[in-house]
N, C-alpha and C positions, 0 to 999 in steps of 0.2 A: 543556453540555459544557465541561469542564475545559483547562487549556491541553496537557496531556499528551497527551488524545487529541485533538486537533489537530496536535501534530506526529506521530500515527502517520497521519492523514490525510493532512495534508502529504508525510508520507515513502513512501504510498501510490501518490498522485499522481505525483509525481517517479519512483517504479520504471515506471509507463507508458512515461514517457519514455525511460527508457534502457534498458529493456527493447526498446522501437521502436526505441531508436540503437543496439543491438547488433545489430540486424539492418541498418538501414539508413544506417550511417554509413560517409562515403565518400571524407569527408581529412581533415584535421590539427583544423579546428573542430568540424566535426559530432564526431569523437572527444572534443575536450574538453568538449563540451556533454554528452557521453555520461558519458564520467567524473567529470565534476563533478555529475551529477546522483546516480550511484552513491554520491560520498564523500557528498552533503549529506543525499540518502536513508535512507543505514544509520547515519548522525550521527543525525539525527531519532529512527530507530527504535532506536537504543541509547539516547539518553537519558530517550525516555519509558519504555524498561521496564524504567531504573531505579527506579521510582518504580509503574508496574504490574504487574500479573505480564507476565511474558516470553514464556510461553507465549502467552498470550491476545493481546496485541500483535505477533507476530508472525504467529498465525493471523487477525488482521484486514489487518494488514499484507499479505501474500502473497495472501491472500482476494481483497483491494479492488485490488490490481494485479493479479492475474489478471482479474476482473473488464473491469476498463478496460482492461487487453490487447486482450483479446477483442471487447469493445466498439471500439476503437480499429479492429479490424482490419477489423469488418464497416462500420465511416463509411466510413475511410479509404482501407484499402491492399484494397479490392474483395474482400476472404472470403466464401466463399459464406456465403449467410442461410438457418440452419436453424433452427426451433422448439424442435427439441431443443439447442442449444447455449442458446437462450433461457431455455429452461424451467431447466436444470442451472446459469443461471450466477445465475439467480434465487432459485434452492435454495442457494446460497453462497451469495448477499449476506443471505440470511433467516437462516444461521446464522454469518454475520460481527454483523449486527446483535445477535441473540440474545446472543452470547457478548463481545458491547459492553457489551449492558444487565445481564445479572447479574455481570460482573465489577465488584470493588469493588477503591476504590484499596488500592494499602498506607500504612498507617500511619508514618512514620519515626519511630525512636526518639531523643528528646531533644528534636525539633521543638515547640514551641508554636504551636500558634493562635495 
């Protein structure tokens, strides 16, 4: 794995977070842990799909934090445990994966190896 998609995992993870701090934040830090993790999140994800396509980084991006939302909700914050959110959230990660593995980087013009 390249360092590109590392930062759209990075910036994956990090939407968990302030995705849960949009809901759960409750004075002046938890806010800026909120929003700090929004600006370093969508930094991540824009400058790796400088370099991937845009589309596909963004549908692993929002994939992989729905994903851990959801997973997040059913550890943590007591969400009822249902099968079928299991089964549906596993059918997205299998076509977050998929659409990992056949996208190929871009090429930059003038760049040498």
């Amino acid at each position: 794995m390249n360092r590109n998609w590392l930062k759209v995992f990075v910036a994956a993870f990090l939407e968990i977070f302030w995705v849960i701090g949009l809901t759960h934040a409750y004075d002046f830090w938890t806010w800026v842990g909120t929003i700090t993790a929004i600006i370093v999140s969508n930094y991540l994800m824009i400058t790796a799909a400088q370099v991937l396509p845009a589309g596909t980084v963004y549908a692993v991006f929002v994939g992989l934090g729905t994903a851990g939302t959801v997973i997040a909700g059913l550890f943590f914050f007591g969400e009822a445990f249902k099968w079928e959110k299991i089964i549906l959230i596993t059918t997205l990660l299998i076509g977050v994966i998929g659409l990992k593995l056949v996208t190929p980087e871009k090429t930059e013009k003038g760049v040498e190896s």
